[in-house]
C-alpha positions in Angstrom: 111.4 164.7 -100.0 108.9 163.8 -97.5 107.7 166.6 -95.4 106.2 165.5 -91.8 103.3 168.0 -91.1 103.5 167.7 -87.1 103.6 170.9 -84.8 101.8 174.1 -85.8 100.1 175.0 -89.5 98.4 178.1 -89.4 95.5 178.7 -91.5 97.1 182.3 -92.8 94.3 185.1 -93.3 93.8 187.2 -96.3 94.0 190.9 -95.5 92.3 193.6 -97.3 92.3 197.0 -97.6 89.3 199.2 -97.1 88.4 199.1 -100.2 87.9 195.4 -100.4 91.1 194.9 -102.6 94.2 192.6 -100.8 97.0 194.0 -98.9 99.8 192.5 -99.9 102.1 194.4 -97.3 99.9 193.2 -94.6 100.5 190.0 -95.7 103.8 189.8 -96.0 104.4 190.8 -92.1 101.8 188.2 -91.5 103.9 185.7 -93.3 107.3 187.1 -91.5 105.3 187.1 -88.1 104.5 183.8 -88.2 107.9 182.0 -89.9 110.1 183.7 -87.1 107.8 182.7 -84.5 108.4 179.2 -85.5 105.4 177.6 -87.0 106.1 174.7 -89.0 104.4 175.4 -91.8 101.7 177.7 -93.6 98.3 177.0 -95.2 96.9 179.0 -97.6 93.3 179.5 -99.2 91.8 177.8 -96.5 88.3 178.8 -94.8 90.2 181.4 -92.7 91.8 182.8 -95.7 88.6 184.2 -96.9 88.7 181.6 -100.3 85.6 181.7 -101.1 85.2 185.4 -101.7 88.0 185.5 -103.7 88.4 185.6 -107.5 90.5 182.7 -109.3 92.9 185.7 -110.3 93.3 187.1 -106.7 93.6 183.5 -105.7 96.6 182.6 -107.6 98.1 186.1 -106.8 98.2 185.4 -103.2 99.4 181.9 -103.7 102.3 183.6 -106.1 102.9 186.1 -103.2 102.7 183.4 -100.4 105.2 181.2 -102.1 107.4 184.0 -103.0 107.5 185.7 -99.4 107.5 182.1 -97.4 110.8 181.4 -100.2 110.7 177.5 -99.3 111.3 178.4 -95.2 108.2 176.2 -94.1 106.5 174.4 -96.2 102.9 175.9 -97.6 100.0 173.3 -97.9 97.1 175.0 -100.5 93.7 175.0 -99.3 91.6 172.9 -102.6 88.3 171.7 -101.7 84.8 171.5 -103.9 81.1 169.6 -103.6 82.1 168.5 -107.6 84.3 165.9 -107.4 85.0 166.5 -111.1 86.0 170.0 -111.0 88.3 169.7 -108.3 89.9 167.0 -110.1 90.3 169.3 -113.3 91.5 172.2 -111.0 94.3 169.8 -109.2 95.3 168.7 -113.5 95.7 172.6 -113.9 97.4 173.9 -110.7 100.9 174.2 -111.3 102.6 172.7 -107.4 105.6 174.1 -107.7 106.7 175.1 -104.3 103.4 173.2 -102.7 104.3 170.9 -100.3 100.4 169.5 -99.7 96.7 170.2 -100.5 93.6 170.7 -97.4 90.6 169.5 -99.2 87.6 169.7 -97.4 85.0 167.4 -97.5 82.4 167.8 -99.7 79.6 170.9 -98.6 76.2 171.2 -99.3 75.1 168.2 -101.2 75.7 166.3 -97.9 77.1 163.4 -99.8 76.7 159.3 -98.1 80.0 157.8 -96.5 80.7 155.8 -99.7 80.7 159.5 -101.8 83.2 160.9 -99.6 85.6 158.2 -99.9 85.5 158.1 -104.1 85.6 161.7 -103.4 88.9 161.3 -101.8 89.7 158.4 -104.4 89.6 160.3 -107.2 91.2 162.9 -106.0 93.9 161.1 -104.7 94.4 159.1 -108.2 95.4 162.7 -109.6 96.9 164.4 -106.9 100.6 164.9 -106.9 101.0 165.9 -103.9 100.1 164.2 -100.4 96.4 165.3 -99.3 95.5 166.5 -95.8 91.3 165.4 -95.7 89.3 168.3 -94.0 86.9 167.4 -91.8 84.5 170.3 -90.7 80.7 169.1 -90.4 79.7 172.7 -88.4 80.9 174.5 -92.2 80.3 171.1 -94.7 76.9 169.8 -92.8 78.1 166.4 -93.4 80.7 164.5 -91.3 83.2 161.8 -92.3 82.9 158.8 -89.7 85.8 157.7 -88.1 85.5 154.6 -90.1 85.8 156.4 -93.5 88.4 158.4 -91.9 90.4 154.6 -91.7 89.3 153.1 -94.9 90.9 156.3 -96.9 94.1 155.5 -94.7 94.3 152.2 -95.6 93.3 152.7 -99.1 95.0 156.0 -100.3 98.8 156.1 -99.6 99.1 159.8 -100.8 96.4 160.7 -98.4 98.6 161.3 -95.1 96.1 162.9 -92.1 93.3 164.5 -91.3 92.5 168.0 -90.0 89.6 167.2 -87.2 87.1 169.8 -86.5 84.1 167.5 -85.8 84.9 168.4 -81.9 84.1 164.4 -81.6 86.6 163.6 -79.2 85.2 159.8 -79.5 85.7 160.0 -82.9 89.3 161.5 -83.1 89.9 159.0 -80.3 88.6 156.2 -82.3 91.5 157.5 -85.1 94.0 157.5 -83.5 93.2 154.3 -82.0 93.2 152.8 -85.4 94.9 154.7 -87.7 98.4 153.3 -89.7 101.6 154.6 -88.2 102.1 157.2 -90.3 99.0 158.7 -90.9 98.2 161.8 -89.3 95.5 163.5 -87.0 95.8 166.8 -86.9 93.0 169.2 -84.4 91.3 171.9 -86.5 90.3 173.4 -83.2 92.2 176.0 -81.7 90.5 174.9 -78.1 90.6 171.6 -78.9 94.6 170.9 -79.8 96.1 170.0 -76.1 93.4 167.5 -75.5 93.6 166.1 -79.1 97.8 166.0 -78.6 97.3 164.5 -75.0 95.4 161.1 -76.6 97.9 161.0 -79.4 97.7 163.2 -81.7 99.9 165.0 -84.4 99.7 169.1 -84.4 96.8 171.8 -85.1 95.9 174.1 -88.5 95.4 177.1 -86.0 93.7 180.5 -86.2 95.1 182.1 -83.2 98.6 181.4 -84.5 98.0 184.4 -86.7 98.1 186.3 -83.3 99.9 184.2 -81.5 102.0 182.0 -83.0 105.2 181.4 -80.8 102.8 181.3 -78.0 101.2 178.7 -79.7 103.5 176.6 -81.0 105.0 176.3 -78.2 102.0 174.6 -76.3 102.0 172.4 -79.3 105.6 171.2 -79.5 105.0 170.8 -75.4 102.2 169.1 -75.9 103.9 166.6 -78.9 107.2 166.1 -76.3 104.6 164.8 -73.7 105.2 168.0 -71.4 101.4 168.0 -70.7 102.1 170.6 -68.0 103.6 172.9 -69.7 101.5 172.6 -72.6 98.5 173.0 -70.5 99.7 176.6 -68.6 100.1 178.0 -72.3 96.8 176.4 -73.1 94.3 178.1 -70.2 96.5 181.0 -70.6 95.6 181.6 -74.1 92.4 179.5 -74.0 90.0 183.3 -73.1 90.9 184.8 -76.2 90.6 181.7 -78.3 87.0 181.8 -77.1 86.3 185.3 -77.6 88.0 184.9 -81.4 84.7 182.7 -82.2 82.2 184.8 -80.3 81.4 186.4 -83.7 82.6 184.5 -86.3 85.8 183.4 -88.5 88.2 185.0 -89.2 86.7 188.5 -88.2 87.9 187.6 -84.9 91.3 187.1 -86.0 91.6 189.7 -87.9 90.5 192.1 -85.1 92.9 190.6 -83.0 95.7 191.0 -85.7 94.2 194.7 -85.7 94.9 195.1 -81.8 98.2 193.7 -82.3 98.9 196.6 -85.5 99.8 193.6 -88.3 96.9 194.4 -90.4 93.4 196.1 -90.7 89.8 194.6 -89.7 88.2 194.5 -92.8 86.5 191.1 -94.6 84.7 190.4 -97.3 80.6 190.5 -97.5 79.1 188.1 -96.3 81.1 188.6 -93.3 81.4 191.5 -91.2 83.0 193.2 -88.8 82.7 192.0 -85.0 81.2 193.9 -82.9 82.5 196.9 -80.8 81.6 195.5 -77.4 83.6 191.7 -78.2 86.9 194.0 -79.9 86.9 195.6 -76.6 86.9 192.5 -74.9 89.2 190.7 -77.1 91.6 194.2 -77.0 91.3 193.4 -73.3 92.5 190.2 -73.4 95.4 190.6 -75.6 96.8 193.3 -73.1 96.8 191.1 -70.1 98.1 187.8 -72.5 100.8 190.0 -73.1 101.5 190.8 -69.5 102.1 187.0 -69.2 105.7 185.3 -68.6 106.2 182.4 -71.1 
């Protein structure tokens, strides 16, 4: 069956416990939080989802608990992404996709690869993938940016590659896209800020952050957005465009996770490297949940 990924994906964090190990409780209200708040679908192991602190056993135990929990409700695209072209190609030949509707894989990080390695990249790993593939665009993490015109050659070339997330924050580029792309070939924002003016030139949905928080909220400006209601779509988007801001100040996802804190669906720890924000931006942030929530939607 082919599953359109338009609307809302939310890039689902992993909670932990003080003690560094996961909290499975958490998650699961996460997970209920955001499926009866109608996002259309969930993606796990991403950036946001704290991936690359986690072991290859914790990693398939959230999957297992993720795909058990969401129960085939939405569908779950898995986060798979690697600078070794060959080892994500031997992970995607071991990964059992049962209940996986898609794989994110990020562009290659680190080894800041030429345009023609990113698209044998995405070759290769589209000549082995049995599932569609969502590319991952996100030079601020990977240091290395697709162009739009290797963004379009995949399309063309790769039929089981079906969209990209953008977080270039190139609106020239995205423009240039969606300008060019095949019909069916998606362009999704992978900026929280950036989704209503993505959607307004054409686009196709959002992997979001602050859908953890806020996800009927959300999804609404993005189904707005998608039925050409710009003016709806844009009172939801200033409204909630403060504590989008303020959920970056000091880094991702310990923004998120102090908002999902505030808002009593989990605790504010993350892994090392990352910390904790700041007292003086959870005040703020505390702040600007309580007068959201004052709001009429």
């Amino acid at each position: 069956m082919k599953i359109n990924f338009t609307g809302t994906g939310v890039a689902v964090i992993t909670p932990f416990h003080k003690n560094g190990t996961i909290d499975f409780t958490s998650l699961g209200k996460i997970l209920e939080h955001l499926i009866s708040n109608d996002v259309d679908y969930i993606v796990a192991m991403g950036t946001t989802g704290e991936a690359a602190t986690l072991s290859p056993i914790e990693k398939t135990a959230v999957l297992d608990f993720i795909l058990e929990t969401v129960n085939n409700r939405v569908p779950v695209v898995l986060g798979m992404g690697c600078n070794n072209t060959f080892e994500i190609i031997e992970k995607i030949k071991n990964t059992d996709f049962e209940g996986i509707s898609a794989i994110l894989s990020v562009s290659p990080y680190y080894n800041k690869p030429q345009q023609q390695g990113i698209y044998l990249h995405y070759k290769n790993i589209s000549d082995v993938s049995p599932v569609p593939i969502i590319i991952y665009n996100v030079p601020g993490r990977t240091a290395s940016n697709i162009t739009a015109e290797t963004t379009l050659r995949i399309a063309a070339d790769m039929d089981n590659v079906i969209g990209i997330k953008e977080a270039s924050g190139n609106m020239v580029q995205i423009m240039e896209i969606i300008r060019q792309k095949p019909k069916d070939f998606l362009v999704i924002s992978g900026d929280d800020a950036l989704t209503l003016p993505i959607l307004s030139v054409g686009g196709n949905g959002v992997i979001s952050v602050v859908a953890n928080a806020f996800p009927l909220e959300f999804s609404k400006m993005t189904h707005y957005g998608l039925k050409g209601n710009l003016k709806s779509s844009m009172d939801i988007h200033y409204r909630i465009l403060p504590i989008i801001n303020a959920l970056f100040e000091d880094g991702n996802p310990s923004g998120i996770k102090a908002a999902l804190e505030i808002l009593g669906l989990c605790s504010n720890n993350v892994r090392l490297p990352l910390v904790k924000i700041n007292k003086a931006l959870y005040n703020k942030i505390s702040n600007l949940i309580t007068d959201f929530k004052l709001l009429k939607f």
